[in-house]
LUMMARMI-839954 format. One line per field, with one value per residue (C-alpha): residue number from 1; residue in three letters; z, x negated, y. Coordinates in pm, whole numbers, plus 50000, padded with zeros to 5 digits. Last residue first. Layout:
REM residues N
num c(NUM/...)
residuo c(ALA/...)
pz c(Z/...)
px c(X/...)
py c(Y/...)
REM end
This chain:
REM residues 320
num c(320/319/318/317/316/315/314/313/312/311/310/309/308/307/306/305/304/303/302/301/300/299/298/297/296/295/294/293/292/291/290/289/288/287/286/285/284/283/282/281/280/279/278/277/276/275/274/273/272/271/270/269/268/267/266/265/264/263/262/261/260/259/258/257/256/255/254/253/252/251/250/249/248/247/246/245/244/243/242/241/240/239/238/237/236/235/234/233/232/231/230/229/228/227/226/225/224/223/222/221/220/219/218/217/216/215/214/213/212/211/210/209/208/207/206/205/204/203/202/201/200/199/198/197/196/195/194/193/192/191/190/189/188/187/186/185/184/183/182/181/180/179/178/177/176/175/174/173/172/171/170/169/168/167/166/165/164/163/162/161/160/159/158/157/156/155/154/153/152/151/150/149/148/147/146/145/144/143/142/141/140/139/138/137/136/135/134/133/132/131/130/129/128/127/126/125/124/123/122/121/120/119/118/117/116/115/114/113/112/111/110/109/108/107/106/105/104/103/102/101/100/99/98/97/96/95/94/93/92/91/90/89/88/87/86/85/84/83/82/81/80/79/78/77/76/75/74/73/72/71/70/69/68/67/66/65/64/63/62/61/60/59/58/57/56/55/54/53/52/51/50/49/48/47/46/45/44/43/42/41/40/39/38/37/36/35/34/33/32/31/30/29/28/27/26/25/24/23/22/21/20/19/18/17/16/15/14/13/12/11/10/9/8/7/6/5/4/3/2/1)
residuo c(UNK/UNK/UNK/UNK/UNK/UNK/UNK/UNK/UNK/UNK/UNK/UNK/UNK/UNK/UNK/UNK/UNK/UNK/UNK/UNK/UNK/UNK/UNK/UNK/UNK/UNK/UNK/UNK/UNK/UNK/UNK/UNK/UNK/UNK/UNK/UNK/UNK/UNK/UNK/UNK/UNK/UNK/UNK/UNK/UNK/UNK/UNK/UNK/UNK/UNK/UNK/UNK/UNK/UNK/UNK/UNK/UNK/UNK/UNK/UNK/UNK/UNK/UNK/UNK/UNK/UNK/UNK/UNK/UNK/UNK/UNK/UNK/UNK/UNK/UNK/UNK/UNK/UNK/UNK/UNK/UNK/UNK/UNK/UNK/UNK/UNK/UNK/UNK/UNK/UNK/UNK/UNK/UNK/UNK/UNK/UNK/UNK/UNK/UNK/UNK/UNK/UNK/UNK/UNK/UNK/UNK/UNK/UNK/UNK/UNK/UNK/UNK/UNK/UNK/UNK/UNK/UNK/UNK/UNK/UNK/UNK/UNK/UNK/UNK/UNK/UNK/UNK/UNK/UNK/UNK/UNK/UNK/UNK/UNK/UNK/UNK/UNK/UNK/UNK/UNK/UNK/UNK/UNK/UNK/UNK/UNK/UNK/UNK/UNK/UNK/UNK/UNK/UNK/UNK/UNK/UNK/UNK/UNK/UNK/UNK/UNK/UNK/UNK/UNK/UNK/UNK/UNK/UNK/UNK/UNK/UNK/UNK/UNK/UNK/UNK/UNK/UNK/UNK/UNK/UNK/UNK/UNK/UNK/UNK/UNK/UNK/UNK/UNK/UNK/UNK/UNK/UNK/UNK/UNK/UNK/UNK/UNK/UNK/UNK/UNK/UNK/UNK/UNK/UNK/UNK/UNK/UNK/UNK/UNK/UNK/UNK/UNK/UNK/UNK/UNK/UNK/UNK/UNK/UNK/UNK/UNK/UNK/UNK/UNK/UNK/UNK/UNK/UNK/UNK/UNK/UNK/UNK/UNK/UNK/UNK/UNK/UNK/UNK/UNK/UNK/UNK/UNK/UNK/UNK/UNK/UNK/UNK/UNK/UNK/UNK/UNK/UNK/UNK/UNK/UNK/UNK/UNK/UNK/UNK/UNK/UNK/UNK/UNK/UNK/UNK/UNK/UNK/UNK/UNK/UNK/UNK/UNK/UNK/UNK/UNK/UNK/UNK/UNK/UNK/UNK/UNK/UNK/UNK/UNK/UNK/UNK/UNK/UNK/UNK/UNK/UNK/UNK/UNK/UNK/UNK/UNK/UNK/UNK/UNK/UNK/UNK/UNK/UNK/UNK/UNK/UNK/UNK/UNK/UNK/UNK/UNK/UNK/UNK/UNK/UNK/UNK/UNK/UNK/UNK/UNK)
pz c(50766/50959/51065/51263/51335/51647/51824/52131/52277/52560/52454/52226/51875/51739/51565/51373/51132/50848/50696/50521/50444/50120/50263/49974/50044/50392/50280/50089/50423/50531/50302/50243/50664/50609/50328/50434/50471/50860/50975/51057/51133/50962/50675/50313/50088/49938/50068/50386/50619/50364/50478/50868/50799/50731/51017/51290/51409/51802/52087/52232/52426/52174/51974/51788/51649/51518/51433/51277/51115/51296/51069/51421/51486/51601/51849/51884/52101/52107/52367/52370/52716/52767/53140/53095/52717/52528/52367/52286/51942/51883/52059/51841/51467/51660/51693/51388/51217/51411/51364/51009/51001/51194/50946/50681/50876/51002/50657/50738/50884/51210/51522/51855/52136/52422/52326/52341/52268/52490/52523/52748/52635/52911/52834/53029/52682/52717/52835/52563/52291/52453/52444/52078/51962/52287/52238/51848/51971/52242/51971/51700/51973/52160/51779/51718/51353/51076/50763/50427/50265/50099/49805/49882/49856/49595/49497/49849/49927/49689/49918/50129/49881/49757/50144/50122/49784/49930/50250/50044/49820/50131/50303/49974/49892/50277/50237/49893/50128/50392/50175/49982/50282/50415/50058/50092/50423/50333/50027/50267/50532/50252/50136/49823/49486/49426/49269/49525/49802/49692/49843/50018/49742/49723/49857/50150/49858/49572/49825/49890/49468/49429/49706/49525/49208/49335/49521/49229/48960/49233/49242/48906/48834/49148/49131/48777/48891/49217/49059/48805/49014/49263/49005/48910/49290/49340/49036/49140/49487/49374/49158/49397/49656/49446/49414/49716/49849/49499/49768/49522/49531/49302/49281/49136/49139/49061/48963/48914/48589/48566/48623/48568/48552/48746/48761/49007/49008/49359/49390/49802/49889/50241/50518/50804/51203/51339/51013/50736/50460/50106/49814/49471/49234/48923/48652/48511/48593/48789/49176/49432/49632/49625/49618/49950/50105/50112/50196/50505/50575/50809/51051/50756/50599/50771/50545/50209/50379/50513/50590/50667/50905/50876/50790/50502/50325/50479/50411/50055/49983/50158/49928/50000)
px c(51234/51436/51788/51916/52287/52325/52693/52767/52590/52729/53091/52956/53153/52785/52599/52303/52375/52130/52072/51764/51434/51304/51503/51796/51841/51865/52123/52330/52343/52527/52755/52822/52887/53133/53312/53566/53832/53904/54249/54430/54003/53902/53753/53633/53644/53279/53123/52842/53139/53178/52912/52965/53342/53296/53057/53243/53194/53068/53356/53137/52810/52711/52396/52287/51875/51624/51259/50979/50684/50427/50386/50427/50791/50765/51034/51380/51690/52012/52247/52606/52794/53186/53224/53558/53519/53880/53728/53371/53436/53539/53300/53020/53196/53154/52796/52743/52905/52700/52390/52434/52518/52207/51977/52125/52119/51772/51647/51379/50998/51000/50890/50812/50725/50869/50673/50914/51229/51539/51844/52150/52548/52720/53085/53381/53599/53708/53331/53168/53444/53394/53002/52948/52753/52580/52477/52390/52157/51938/51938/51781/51583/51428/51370/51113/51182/50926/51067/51171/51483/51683/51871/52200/52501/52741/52899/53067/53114/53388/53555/53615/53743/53981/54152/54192/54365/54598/54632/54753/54992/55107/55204/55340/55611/55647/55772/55949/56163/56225/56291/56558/56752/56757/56929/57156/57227/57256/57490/57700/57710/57794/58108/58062/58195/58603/58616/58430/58214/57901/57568/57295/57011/56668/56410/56333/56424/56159/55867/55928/55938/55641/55437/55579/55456/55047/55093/55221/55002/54658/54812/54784/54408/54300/54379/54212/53906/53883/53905/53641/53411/53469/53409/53073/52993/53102/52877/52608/52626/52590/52302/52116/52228/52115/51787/51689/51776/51534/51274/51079/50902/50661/50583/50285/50340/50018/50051/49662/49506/49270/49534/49882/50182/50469/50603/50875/51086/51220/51437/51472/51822/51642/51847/51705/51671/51771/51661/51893/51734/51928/51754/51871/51740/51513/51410/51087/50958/51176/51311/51340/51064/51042/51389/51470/51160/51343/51702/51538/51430/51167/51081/51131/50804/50553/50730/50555/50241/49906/50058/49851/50033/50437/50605/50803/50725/50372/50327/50430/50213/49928/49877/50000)
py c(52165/51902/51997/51699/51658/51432/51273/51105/50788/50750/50761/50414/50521/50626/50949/50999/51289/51451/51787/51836/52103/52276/52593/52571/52275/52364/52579/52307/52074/52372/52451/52055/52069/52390/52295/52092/52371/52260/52335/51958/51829/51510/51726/51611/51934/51907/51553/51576/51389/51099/50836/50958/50854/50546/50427/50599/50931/50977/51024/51306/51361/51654/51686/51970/51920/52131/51990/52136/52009/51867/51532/51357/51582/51944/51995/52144/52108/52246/51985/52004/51901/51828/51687/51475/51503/51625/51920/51690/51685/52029/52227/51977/52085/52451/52415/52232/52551/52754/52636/52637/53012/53059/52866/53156/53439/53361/53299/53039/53016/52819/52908/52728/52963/52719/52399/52208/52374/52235/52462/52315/52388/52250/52335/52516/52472/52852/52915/52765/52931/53273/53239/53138/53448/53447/53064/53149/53416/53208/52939/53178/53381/53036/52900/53207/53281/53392/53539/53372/53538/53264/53311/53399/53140/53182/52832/52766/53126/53073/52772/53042/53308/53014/52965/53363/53343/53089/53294/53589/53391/53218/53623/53751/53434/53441/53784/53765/53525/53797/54019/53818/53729/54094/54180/53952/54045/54412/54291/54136/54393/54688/54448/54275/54458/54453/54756/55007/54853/55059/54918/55134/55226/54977/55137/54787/54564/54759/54707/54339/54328/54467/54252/53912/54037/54117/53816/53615/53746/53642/53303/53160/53331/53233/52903/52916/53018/52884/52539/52611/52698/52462/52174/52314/52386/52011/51855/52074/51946/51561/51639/51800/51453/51225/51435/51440/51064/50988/50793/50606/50280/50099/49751/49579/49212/48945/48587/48458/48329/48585/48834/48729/49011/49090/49511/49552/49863/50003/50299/50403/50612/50706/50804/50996/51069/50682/50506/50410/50245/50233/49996/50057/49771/49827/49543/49545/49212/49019/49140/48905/48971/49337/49336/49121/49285/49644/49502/49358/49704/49897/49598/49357/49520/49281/49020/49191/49120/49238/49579/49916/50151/50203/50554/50382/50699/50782/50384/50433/50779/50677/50358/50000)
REM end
C-alpha cells in the first residue's frame, strides 16, 4: 500500500488483504473478488465519516506469478457536487415558475381586497338585496381575497427560502477564534436555551483554537445544527447540547454539535443531507443541504453519527 491508501483507510502498513477487515469487510470482498478490470462501489462508514470508496482491480502474471494491482478512490466528494447541482438546478427552476404563478395572484388578490373595502354602500331600490345582505356579501368576499393575499404571500416567502438555496455567497476567508464563534452562536441562541432550560457546554481544546472560514457563513451552520439539536432533545428529561472542537491527528480542525437526544435511525440519517427532506411539521428541508453546501464551499464536510440508544444522542461533525 502507498501513503495515499493507508492515509485513506487511515491504517499503518498491511501484510495482507485480510488485515483490511478491521476497516471494511465490503473492502476485502472486492479486492478479492473482483476480475480484471471490473469496478465495484464499496461504502465504509466510520464513526466521524463516510467514504463512497471505487475500487478497480487490475490481474496480471509476472514471471509466471498471479499478481493484482488495485486501486481505490474515495469519489464521496464528488457524488455529493453532483448531487447538489442537480437540486440547485431543480430549485431553480421550481422557484421560477412558482413564482411566476403566484406572484399574479398576490399582486390580484391585494387589488381586489382594496376595491371591497371602497366599494359604494348598496341601493335597496327595485327589488336589489337588502344593505345587510350585500354588506355580508361583501364581508364574505374580503375575507376570502384575504387568505387568497395572506397564502400567496407565505408561498412566495416559502420560495425566497428555498432561493437562498442556489445563491449562497462566496466565501470570505478570515481567521476565527472558535471560543468567539461558539461564544456568539450561544448568545444568539439564548432565549431558545433558556425557554428549553438546556445545558449547552463549550469544549475547545486547546482554548485559542482558530479556524480560517467565513464567520457568517460557518455561523449560520452552527445555528441551524444548533436549533436541529434544541429540537431533538425538547422532550429530554435533562436536555444538554455539547459544542466542542479539536484538532484531529492530521491537525486540522474539528467542530462538532452533539445533543443527548432520541438519536436518528438508520434510514433517515441516509436521507437527512437531501434538498427538501424534513421530519419536522415546519421545517423547509433545506437547512442541513444549506449547510453541508457551505462547507463545500469551505473545502471542508458535513457529516452525522448518531444512534436510537438515549445514551448515545446525536453528532454533526464539521471538519475543515
Amino acid at each position: 500500500m502507498n501513503t495515499a491508501a493507508r492515509r485513506l483507510l487511515r491504517t499503518g502498513p498491511v501484510r495482507n488483504v485480510e488485515a483490511l477487515s478491521r476497516v471494511s469487510p465490503s473492502l476485502v470482498e472486492a479486492l478479492c473478488t473482483l476480475k480484471s478490470g471490473e469496478q465495484s462501489m464499496v461504502r465504509v462508514a466510520e464513526d466521524d465519516r463516510v467514504l463512497q470508496l471505487s475500487v478497480h482491480v487490475s490481474r496480471f502474471r509476472l514471471r509466471d506469478e498471479a499478481h493484482a494491482l488495485a486501486s481505490i478512490q474515495d469519489l464521496r466528494n464528488e457524488l455529493e457536487e453532483k448531487e447538489m447541482e442537480a437540486w440547485q438546478r431543480l430549485t431553480r427552476v421550481l422557484t421560477h415558475e412558482i413564482m411566476n404563478s403566484v406572484a399574479p395572484i398576490s399582486s390580484l388578490a391585494s387589488t381586489a381586497r382594496r376595491l371591497l373595502s371602497q366599494a359604494p354602500a348598496p341601493n335597496d331600490a327595485d327589488g336589489t338585496p337588502a344593505p345587510h345582505e350585500l354588506s355580508e356579501i361583501a364581508s364574505d368576499a374580503q375575507e376570502a381575497v384575504q387568505t387568497i393575499e395572506r397564502r400567496s404571500k407565505g408561498l412566495i416567502s416559502l420560495v425566497d427560502s428555498y432561493r437562498s438555496f442556489t445563491k449562497i455567497p462566496h466565501p470570505t476567508f478570515t481567521i476565527i477564534r472558535v471560543e468567539e464563534l461558539f461564544g456568539g452562536v450561544r448568545q444568539l441562541l439564548r432565549v431558545q436555551i433558556s425557554e428549553h432550560a438546556l445545558d449547552l457546554h463549550i469544549d475547545i481544546p486547546p482554548p485559542d483554537l482558530q479556524i480560517t472560514a467565513d464567520p457568517e457563513l460557518i455561523e449560520q451552520v452552527l445555528i441551524n445544527l444548533v436549533l436541529n439539536a434544541i429540537h431533538a432533545v425538547q422532550d429530554q428529561p435533562a436536555p444538554r447540547i455539547e459544542l466542542r472542537a479539536h484538532l484531529d491527528r492530521r491537525s486540522q480542525p474539528v467542530l462538532a454539535v452533539t445533543d443527548n437526544g432520541p438519536g436518528i435511525p438508520p434510514d433517515v440519517q441516509e436521507r437527512i443531507f437531501v434538498s427538501f427532506f424534513t421530519t419536522k411539521e415546519d421545517g423547509s428541508g433545506i437547512g442541513l443541504s444549506l449547510s453541508r453546501q457551505i462547507m463545500r464551499l469551505h473545502g471542508g464536510t458535513l457529516a452525522v453519527r448518531s444512534s436510537v440508544d438515549a445514551s448515545s444522542g446525536t453528532t454533526f461533525t464539521l471538519r475543515f
